[in-house]
Every structure is written in C-alpha cells, then in structure tokens.
C-alpha positions as CSV (number, residue, x, y, z in Angstrom):
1,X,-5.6,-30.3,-21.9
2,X,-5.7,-30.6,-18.2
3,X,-5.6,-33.9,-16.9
4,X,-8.4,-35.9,-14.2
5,X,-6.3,-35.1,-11.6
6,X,-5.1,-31.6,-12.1
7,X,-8.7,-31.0,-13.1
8,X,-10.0,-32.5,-9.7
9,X,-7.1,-31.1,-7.4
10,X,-7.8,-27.7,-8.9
11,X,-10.3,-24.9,-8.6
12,X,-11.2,-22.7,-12.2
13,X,-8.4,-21.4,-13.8
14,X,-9.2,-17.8,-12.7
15,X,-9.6,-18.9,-9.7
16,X,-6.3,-20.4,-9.1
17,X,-4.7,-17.1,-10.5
18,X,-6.5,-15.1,-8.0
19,X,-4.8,-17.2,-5.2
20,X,-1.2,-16.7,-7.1
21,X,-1.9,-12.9,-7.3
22,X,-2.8,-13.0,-3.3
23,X,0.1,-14.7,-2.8
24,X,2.3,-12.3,-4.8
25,X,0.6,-9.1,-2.3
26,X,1.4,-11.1,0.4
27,X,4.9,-11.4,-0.9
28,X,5.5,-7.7,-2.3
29,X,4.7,-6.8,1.6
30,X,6.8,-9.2,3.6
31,X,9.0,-7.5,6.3
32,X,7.1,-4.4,6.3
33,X,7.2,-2.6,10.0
34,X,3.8,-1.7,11.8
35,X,5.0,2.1,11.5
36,X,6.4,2.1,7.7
37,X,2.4,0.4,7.1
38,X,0.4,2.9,9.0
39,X,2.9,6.1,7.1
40,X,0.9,8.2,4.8
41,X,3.0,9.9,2.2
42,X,1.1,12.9,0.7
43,X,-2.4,12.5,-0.2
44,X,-1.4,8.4,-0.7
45,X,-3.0,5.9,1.5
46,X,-1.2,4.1,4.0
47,X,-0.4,0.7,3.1
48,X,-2.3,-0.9,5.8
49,X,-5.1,0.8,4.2
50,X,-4.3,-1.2,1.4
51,X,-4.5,-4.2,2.7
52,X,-7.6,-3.6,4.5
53,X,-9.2,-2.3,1.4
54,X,-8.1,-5.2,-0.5
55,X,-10.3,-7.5,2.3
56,X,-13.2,-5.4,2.2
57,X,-13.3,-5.7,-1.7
58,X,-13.0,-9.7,-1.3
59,X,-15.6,-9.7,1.5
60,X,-17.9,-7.3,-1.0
61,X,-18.0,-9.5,-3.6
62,X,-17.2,-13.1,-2.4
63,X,-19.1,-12.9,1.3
64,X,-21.4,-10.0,0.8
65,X,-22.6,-9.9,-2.4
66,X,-22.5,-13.9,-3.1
67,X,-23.8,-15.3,0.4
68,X,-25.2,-12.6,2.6
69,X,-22.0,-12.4,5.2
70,X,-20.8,-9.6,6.4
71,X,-17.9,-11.3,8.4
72,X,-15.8,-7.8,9.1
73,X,-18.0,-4.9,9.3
74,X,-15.6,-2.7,10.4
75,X,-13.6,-3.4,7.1
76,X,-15.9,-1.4,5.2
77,X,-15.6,1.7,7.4
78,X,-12.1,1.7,7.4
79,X,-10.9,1.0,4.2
80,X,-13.7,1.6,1.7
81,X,-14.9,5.6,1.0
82,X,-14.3,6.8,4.7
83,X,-11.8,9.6,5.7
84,X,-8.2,8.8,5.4
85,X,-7.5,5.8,8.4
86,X,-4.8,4.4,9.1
87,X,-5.4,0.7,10.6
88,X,-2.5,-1.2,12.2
89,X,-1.1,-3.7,10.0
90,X,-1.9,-6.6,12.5
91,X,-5.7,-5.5,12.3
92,X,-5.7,-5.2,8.5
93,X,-4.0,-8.8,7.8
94,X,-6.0,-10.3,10.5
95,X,-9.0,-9.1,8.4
96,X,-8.0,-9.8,5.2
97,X,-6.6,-13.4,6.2
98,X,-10.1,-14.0,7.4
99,X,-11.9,-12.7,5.0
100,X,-9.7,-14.8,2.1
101,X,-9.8,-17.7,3.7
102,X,-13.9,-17.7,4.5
103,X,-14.2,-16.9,0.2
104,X,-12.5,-19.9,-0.4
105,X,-14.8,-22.1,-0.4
106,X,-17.1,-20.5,-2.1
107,X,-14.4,-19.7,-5.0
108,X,-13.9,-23.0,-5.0
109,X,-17.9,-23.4,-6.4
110,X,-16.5,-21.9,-9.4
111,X,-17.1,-22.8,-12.7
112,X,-16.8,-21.5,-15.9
113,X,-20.9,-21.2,-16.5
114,X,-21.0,-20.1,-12.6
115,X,-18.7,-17.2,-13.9
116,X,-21.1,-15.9,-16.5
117,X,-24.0,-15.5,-14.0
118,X,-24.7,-12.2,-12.1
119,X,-24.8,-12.2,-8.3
120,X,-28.4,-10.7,-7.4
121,X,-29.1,-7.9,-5.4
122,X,-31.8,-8.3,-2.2
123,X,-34.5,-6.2,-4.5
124,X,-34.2,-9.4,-6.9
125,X,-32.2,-7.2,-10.1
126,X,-28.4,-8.3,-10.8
127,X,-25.6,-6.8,-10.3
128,X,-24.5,-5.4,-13.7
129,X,-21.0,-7.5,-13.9
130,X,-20.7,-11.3,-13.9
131,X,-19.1,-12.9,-11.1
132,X,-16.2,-13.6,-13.6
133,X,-15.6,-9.8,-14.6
134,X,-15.7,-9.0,-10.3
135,X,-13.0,-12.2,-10.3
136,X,-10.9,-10.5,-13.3
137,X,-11.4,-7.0,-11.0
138,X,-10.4,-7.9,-7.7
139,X,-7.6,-9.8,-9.3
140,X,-6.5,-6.8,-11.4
141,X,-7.5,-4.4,-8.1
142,X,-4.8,-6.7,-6.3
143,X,-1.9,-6.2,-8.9
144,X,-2.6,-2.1,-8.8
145,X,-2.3,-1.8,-5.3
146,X,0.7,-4.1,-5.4
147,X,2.6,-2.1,-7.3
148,X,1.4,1.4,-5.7
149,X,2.7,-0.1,-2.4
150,X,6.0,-1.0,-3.5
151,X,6.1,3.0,-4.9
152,X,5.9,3.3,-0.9
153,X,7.9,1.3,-0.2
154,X,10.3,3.0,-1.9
155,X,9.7,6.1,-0.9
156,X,10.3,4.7,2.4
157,X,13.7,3.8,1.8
158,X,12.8,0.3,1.6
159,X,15.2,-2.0,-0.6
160,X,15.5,-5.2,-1.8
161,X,11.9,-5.7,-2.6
162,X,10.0,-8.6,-4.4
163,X,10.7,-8.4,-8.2
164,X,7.7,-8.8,-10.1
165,X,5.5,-11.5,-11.4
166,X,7.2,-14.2,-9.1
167,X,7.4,-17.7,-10.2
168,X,4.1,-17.6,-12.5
169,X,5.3,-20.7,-14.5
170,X,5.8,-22.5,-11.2
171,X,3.0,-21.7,-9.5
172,X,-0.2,-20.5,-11.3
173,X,0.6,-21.9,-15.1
174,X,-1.8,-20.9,-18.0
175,X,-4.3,-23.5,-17.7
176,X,-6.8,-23.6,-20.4
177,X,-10.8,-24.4,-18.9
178,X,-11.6,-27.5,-21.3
C-alpha cells in the first residue's frame, strides 16, 4: 500500500509510468546529430519524425481531445498521415517538450475512475476508448518507436546506445492504485 505522502507527491500509477517511458525516449535518443535525425533509411521514417509524431499523438489526446488546444498545429501536418517530412530535430523536441509539458497538468487530474471515462467528441458521442486505454497507447506507442529508432540508430553506425528498460525499479516502481 502506498503511503499519504507517496500518494499525495504522486500522480496515478499510469500516469507516473508514462513520465518514466518519456524519459526512457528521451534517453534512447541522447547525442543524436541534427543530420543522423533528419536520415531516412528506406521507406523508414526519420527519427525526427518520430519524435514529432510522438508530440502530435500526446497533443491528440491530452490537449486536443481532453481540453480543446491545439497548441502545435503544425505538428499534425508533419508528423501525422502527411508525405514523408523530415523536421529538424530542434523543431521536433521543441514541440514535443511543449506539448509534454502543457499535458501535465492535466495528467496530473488523473484518477483511476477519471481513466474509465471517454473523452467526448464536439458532436457530443465518445470517443470509443477510455482515456486509460489512450494512456496504456501512447505509452505503448512510445516504447515501439523507441526501439524502431535505436534499429536506426544502428543502422547508422551508432554505438553504445541506451540498454533497455533503464532503472524501472528506481524510478517508476510498480505501484498498486489502492
């Protein structure tokens, strides 16, 4: 059982995992150049892609579909069923950075009977997953990507890269929700 502090210090369980598995993306692409991000290697997409597709599914669900916001609109064109792009890595961290940190405090809202409601659509129906199955998604979106960017990365010649999960135990423990 959690205790009154870890419990008010804390956001859901879920919640908190979804910050470790940012951190772990943000990890996986440390000391990545501007050129090696913006490389396309066959039909894959770039890894800055990534990242800005990894933004514009946070803003979808966490800004868009949750509070109205559409905070980077051009993070939809780029990253999100467009023609191959290839945005700079500067442009598609500053987005995502942005985007993550204005969910936050919505995320934060969380609660275990928030996560079994549906976000509604403006014509008034619901969206056909709970907000808990789009947290378990973008989480599980994040860990896919992860690992098809370190296949680039090493395809790109890049060594010594992040072994994966990181310090789970440490960081982002099984919590159970009371």
């Amino acid at each position: 059982m959690r205790s009154f502090l870890y419990t008010a210090l804390m956001a859901h369980p879920l919640v908190e995992q979804l910050r470790f598995t940012r951190k772990e993306f943000q990890r996986g692409l440390k000391n990545l150049s501007e050129a090696d991000a913006q490389k396309r290697l066959g039909p894959m997409n770039s890894i800055s892609w990534i990242i800005a597709h990894m933004a514009w599914h946070e803003q979808l669900y966490w800004l868009t579909r949750a509070q109205g916001i559409l905070l980077v609109p051009e993070v939809r064109e780029q990253a999100n069923g467009a023609p191959a792009s290839t945005p700079t890595l500067a442009y598609a961290w500053k987005a995502w950075k942005a985007i993550t940190a204005a969910s936050d405090a919505w995320l934060d809202t969380l609660t275990s009977k928030k996560l079994i409601k549906h976000l509604t659509q403006e014509d008034g129906t619901e969206y056909r997953e709970s907000i808990g199955s789009y947290l378990l998604r973008v989480r599980h979106h994040y860990w896919y990507h992860l690992g098809e960017s370190q296949g680039i990365r090493q395809m790109l010649g890049h060594t010594g890269l992040a072994s994966y999960v990181g310090d789970q135990h440490g960081k982002a423990p099984y919590a159970p929700e009371d």
